[in-house]
C-alpha positions in Angstrom: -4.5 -3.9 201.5 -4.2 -1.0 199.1 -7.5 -0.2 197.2 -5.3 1.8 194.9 -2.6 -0.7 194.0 0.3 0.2 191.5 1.6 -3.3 191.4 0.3 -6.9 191.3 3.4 -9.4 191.8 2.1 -12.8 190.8 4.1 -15.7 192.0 3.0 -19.2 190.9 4.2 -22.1 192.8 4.2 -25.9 192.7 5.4 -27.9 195.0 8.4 -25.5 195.8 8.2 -25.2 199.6 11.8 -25.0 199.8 12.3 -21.5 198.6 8.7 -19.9 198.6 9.3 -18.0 201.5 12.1 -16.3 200.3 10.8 -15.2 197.1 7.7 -13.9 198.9 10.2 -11.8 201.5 12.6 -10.5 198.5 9.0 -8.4 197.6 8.0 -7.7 201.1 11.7 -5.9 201.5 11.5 -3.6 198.4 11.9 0.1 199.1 8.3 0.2 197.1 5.6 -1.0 199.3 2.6 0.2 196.8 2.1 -3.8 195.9 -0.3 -6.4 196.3 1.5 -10.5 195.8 -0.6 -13.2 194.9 0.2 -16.6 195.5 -1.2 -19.1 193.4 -0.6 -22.8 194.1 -0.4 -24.9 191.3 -1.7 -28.0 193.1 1.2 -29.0 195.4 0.9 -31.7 197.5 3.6 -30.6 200.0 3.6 -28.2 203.3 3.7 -25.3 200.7 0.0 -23.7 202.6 1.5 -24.7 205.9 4.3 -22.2 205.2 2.3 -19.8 203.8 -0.2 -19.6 207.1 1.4 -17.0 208.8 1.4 -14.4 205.5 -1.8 -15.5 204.9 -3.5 -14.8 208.1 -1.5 -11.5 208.4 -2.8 -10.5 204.9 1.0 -10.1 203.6 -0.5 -12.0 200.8 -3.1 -13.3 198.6 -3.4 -17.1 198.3 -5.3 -18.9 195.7 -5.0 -22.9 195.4 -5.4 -24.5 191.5 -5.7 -28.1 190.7 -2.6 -28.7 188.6 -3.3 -27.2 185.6 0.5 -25.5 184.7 2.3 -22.2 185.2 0.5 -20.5 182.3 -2.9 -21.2 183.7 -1.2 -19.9 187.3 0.2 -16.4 185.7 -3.4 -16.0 183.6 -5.6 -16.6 186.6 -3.2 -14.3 189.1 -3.8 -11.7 186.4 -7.4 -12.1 186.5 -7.6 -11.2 190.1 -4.6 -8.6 190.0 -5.5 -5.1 190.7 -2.1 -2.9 189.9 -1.2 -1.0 187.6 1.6 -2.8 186.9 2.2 -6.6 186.9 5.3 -8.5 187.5 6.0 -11.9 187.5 7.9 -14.1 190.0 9.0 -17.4 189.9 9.0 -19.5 193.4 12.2 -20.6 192.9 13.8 -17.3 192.4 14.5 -14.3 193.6 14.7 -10.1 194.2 18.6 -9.4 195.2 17.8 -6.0 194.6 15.4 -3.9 197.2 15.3 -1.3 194.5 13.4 -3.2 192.1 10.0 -2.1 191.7 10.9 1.4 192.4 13.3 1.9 189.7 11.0 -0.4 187.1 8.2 2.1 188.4 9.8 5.1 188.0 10.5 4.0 184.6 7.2 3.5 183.8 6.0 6.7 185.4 9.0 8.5 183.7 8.4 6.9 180.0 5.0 6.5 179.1 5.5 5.0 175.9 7.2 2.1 177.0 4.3 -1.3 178.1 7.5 -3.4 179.3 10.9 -3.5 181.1 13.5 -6.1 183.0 16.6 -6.0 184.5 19.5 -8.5 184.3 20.0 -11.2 186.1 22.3 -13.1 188.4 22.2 -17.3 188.1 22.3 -19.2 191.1 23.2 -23.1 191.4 21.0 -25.5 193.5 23.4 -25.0 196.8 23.1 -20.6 196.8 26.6 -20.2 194.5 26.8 -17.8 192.0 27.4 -19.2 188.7 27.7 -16.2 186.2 25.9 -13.0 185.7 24.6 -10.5 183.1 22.5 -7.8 181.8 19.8 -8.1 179.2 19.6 -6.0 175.7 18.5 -2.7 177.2 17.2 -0.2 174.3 14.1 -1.1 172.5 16.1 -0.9 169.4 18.4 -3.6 170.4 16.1 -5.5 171.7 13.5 -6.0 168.6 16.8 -6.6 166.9 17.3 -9.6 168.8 13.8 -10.6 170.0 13.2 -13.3 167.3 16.4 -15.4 167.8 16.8 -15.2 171.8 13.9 -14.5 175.1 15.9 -10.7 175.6 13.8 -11.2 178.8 14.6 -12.7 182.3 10.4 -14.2 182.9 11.0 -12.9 187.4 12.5 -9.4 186.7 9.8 -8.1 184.1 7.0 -5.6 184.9 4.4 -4.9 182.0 1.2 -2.4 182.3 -2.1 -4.0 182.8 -3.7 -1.8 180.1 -1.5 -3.6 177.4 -2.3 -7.1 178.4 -6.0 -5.8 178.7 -5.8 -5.4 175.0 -3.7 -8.5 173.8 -5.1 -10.9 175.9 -3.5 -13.9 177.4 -1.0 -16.8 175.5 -2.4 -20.3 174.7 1.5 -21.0 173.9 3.5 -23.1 175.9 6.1 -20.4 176.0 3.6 -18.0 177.4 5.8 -15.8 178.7 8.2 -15.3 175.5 4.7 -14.8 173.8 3.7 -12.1 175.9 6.6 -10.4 175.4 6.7 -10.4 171.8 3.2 -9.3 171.5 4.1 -6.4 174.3 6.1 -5.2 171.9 3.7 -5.0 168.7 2.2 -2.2 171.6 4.7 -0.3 172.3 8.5 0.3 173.5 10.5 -2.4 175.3 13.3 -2.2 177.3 15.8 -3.8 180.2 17.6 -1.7 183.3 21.2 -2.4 183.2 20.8 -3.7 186.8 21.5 -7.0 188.7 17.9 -7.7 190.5 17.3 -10.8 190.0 18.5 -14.1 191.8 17.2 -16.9 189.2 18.1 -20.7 190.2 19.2 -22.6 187.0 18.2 -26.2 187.3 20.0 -27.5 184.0 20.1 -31.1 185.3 16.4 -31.2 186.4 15.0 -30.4 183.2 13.4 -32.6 181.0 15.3 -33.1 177.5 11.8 -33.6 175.5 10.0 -31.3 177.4 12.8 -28.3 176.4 13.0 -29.9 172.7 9.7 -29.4 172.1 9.6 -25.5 173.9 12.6 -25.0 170.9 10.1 -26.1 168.4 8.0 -23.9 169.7 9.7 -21.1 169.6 10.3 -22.1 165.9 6.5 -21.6 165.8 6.8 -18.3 167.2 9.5 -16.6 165.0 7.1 -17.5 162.0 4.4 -15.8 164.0 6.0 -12.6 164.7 8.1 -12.5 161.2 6.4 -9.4 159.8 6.9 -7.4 163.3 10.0 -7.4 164.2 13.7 -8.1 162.0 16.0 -11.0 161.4 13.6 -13.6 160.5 15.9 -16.0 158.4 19.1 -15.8 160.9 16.3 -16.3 163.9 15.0 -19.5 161.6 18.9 -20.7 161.8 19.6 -20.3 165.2 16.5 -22.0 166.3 16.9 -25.3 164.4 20.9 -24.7 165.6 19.6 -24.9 169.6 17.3 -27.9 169.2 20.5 -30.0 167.5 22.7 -28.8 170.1 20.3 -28.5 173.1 20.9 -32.3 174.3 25.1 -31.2 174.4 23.6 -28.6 176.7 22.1 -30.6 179.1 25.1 -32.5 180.0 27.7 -29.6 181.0 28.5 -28.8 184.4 26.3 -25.7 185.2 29.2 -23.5 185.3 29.5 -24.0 182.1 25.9 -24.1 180.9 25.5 -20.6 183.0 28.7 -19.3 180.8 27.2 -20.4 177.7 23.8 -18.7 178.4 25.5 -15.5 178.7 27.6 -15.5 175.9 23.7 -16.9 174.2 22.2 -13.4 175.6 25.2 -11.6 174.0 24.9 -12.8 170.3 
């Protein structure tokens, strides 16, 4: 592999044999081949390895095994062993629709040096391949840090961030390790989203646990107190989050057309 790697794409995985593969080829078909992807396996106890075998031994990537110790642990020790210049994250479940990815996030970077962080919209898949809704994120920093506090402006499989910034903050301890990160990106510097459509992410509404999200709402509660003093709209952020956890269990029951329409209109507010 590339000693001079530009960008580390860390994919954590557990038990997810049914679509690793095809979030490990969406990177290997970007138009930007300056990348290293490690894989690191949260403890699965499926044929995940045995579908891995063939990238492995043909170096296409970089496979590390974990006993089960979460996705947070995953991301944090994938960064440890990263070597670009960049980072991006990638859920096993999801996927790169757009070849251009990297290369536009890249040339962003390269292009706007005070910026430490930037996404793309996103395109929500059901469990069968269907296309449920789409959207773009807040792009300008402004808007963004407007909105930060009350919603995740972020989509966690289409960001790229510079190593040197995470160098100096660190890595979360928060369950919402990735809606940390961002926020504490952007004490550092500029933040922004491309108005662009490259990433496939699978919504599971019915798979996720109702106590297990509760408590992620409370602690995002915990994080708008956190970040009060750094970015705006601390008291209407306060509201909306106590207004999600009453209303999160209606969620959980909608058809995920629905549930997909209602996260947009979320991102827009």
């Amino acid at each position: 592999m590339n000693k001079n790697i530009k960008v580390s794409v860390i994919i954590p995985t557990f038990n997810d044999s049914i679509h690793i593969r095809k979030a490990i080829d969406s990177v290997l078909n970007q138009t930007f081949k300056n990348f290293e992807i490690i894989v690191i396996d949260d403890g699965s106890a499926d044929n995940t390895k045995d579908l891995l075998l063939d990238y492995i031994k043909s170096n296409k990537i970089i496979y590390k095994y974990q006993e089960n110790s979460g996705v947070r642990i995953a991301r944090n020790n994938g960064i440890l062993i990263s070597k670009g210049l960049y980072i991006a994250f990638l859920d096993s479940d999801d996927e790169w629709i757009d070849n251009d990815k990297l290369l536009n996030q890249v040339n962003f970077f390269d292009n706007n040096l005070d910026y430490v962080l930037v996404g793309t919209g996103v395109v929500l898949i059901d469990i069968l391949g269907k296309e449920i809704t789409r959207y773009n994120m807040p792009e300008t920093d402004k808007n963004i840090r407007e909105k930060l506090l009350r919603i995740n402006c972020f989509v966690n499989s289409s960001v790229l961030f510079r190593r040197n910034a995470i160098n100096i903050i660190g890595n979360s301890d928060s369950i919402l390790e990735d809606y940390d990160l961002w926020l504490r990106l952007g004490s550092m510097g500029k933040i922004a989203n491309l108005p662009e459509y490259s990433v496939g992410y699978l919504i599971k509404t019915k798979g996720v646990n109702t106590k297990n999200k509760i408590l992620r709402l409370k602690e995002n509660l915990l994080l708008t107190k956190k970040y009060k003093d750094i970015y705006p709209g601390y008291w209407k952020a306060l509201i909306f989050g106590y207004l999600k956890i009453f209303f999160y269990p209606l969620f959980y029951v909608l058809p995920s057309s629905i549930s997909g329409f209602l996260l947009k209109i979320h991102k827009k507010l």
